[in-house]
MIDOSE-1310 file (N, C-alpha, C; in nm, 2 decimals, decimal comma, always signed):
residues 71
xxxx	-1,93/-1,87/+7,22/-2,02/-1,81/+7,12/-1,94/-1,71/+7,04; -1,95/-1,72/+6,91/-1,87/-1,62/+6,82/-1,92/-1,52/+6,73; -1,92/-1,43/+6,78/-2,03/-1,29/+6,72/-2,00/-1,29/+6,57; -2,09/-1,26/+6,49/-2,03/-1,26/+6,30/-2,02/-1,09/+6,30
xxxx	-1,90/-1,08/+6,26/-1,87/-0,88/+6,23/-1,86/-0,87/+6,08; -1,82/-0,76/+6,11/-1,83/-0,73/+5,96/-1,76/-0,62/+5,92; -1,63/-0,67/+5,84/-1,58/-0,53/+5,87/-1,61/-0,41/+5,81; -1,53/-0,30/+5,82/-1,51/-0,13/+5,78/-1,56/-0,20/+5,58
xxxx	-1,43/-0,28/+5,52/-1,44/-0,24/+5,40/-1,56/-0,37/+5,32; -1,58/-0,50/+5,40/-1,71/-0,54/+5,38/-1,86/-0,47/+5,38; -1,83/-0,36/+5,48/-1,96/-0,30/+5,51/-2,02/-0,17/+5,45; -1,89/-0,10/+5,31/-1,91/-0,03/+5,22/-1,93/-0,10/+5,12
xxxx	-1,88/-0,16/+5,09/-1,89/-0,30/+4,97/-2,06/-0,33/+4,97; -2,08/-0,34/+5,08/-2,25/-0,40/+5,06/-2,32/-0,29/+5,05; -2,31/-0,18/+5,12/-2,38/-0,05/+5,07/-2,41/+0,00/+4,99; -2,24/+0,02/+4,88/-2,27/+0,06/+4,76/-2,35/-0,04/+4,68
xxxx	-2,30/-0,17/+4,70/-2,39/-0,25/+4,58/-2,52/-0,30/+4,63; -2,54/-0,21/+4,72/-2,73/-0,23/+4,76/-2,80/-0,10/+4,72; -2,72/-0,03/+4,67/-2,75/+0,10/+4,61/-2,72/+0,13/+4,49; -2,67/+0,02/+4,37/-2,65/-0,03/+4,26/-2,59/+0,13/+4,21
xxxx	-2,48/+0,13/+4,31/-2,31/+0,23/+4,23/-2,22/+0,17/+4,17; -2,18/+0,24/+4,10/-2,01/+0,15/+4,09/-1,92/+0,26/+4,17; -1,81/+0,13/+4,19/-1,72/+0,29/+4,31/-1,67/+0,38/+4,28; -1,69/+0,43/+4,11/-1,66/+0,55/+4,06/-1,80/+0,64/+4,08
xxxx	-1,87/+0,62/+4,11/-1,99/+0,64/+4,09/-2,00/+0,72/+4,25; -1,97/+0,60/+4,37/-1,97/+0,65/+4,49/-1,87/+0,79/+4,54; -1,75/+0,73/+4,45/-1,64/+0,84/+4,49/-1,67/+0,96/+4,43; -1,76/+1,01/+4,36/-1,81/+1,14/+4,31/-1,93/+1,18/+4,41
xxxx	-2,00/+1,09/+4,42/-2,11/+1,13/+4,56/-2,09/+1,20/+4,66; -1,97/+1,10/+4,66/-1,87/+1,12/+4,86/-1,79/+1,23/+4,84; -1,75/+1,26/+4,75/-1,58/+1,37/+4,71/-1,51/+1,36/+4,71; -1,46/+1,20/+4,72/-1,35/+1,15/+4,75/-1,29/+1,07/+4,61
xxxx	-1,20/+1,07/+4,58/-1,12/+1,00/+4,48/-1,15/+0,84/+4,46; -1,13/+0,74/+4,33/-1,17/+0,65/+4,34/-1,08/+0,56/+4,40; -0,96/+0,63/+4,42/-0,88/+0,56/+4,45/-0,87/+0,51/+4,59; -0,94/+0,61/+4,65/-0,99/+0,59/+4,80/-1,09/+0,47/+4,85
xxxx	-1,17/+0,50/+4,74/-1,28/+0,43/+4,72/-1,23/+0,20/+4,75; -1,14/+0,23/+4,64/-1,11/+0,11/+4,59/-1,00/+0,06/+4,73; -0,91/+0,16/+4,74/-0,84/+0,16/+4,90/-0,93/+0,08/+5,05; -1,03/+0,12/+5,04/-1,13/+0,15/+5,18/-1,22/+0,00/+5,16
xxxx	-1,25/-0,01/+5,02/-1,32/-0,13/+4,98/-1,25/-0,26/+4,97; -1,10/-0,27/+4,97/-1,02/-0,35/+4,98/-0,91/-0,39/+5,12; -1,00/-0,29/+5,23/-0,95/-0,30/+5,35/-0,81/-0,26/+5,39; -0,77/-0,13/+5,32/-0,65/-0,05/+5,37/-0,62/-0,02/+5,49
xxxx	-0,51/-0,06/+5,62/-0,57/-0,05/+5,69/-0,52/+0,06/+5,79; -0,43/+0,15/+5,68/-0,44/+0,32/+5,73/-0,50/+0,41/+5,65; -0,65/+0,47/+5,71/-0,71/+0,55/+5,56/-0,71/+0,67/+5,69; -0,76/+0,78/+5,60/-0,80/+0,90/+5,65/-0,96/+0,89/+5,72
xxxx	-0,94/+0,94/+5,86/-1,08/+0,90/+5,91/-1,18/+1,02/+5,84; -1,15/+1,14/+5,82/-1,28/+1,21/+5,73/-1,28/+1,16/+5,61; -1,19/+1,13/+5,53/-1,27/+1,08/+5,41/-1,34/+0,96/+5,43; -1,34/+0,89/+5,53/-1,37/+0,75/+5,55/-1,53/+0,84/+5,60
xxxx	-1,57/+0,91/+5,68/-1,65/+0,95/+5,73/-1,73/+0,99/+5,63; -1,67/+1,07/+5,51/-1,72/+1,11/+5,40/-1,82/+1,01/+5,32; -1,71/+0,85/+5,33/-1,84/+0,77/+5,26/-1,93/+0,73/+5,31; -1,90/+0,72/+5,47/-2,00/+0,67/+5,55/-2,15/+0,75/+5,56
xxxx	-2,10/+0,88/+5,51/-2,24/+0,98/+5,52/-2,32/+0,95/+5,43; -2,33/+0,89/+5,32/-2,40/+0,86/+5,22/-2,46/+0,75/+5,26; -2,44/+0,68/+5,36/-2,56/+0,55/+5,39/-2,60/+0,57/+5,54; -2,55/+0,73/+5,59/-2,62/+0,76/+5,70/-2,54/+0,73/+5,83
xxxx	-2,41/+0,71/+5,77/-2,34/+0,62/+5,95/-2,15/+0,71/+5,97; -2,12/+0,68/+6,03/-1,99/+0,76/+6,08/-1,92/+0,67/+6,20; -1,83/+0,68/+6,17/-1,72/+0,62/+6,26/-1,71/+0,64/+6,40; -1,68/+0,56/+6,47/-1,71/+0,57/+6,65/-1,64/+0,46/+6,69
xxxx	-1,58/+0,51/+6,85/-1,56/+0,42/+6,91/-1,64/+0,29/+6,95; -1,61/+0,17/+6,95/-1,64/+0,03/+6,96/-1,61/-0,04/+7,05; -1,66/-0,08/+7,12/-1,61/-0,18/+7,23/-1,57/-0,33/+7,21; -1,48/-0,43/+7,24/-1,42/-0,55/+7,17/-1,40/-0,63/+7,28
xxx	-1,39/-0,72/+7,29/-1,31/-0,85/+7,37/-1,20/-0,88/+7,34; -1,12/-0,92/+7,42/-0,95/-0,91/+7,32/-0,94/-1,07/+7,40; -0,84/-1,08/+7,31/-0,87/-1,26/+7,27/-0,76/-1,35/+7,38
């Protein structure tokens, strides 16, 4: 059986555009640069965890450890 995830930059991607931002729009919200923005939504896969946390605040959620199955 194969769980459907979803990743870090899928899962801002849907947020902002369920909240009809643009990511210039988000990156002023959050305080963070657009460039971060566009970094994080294109799945960078060394970001800063407080700015990352920073966007996650705006849809209520924050970064944590996760439990996985390794393959």
């Amino acid at each position: 059986m194969e769980e459907n995830k979803t990743t870090l930059s899928e899962f801002v991607k849907a947020k902002r555009k369920s909240l009809k931002l643009t990511q210039k729009e988000m990156a002023k919200k959050a305080g963070v640069g657009l460039r971060f923005v566009r970094e994080l939504e294109q799945g960078k896969p060394t970001l800063k965890m407080d700015k990352t946390n920073q966007v996650l605040d705006l849809f209520g959620y924050e970064l944590g450890p996760q439990k996985y199955l390794r393959r």
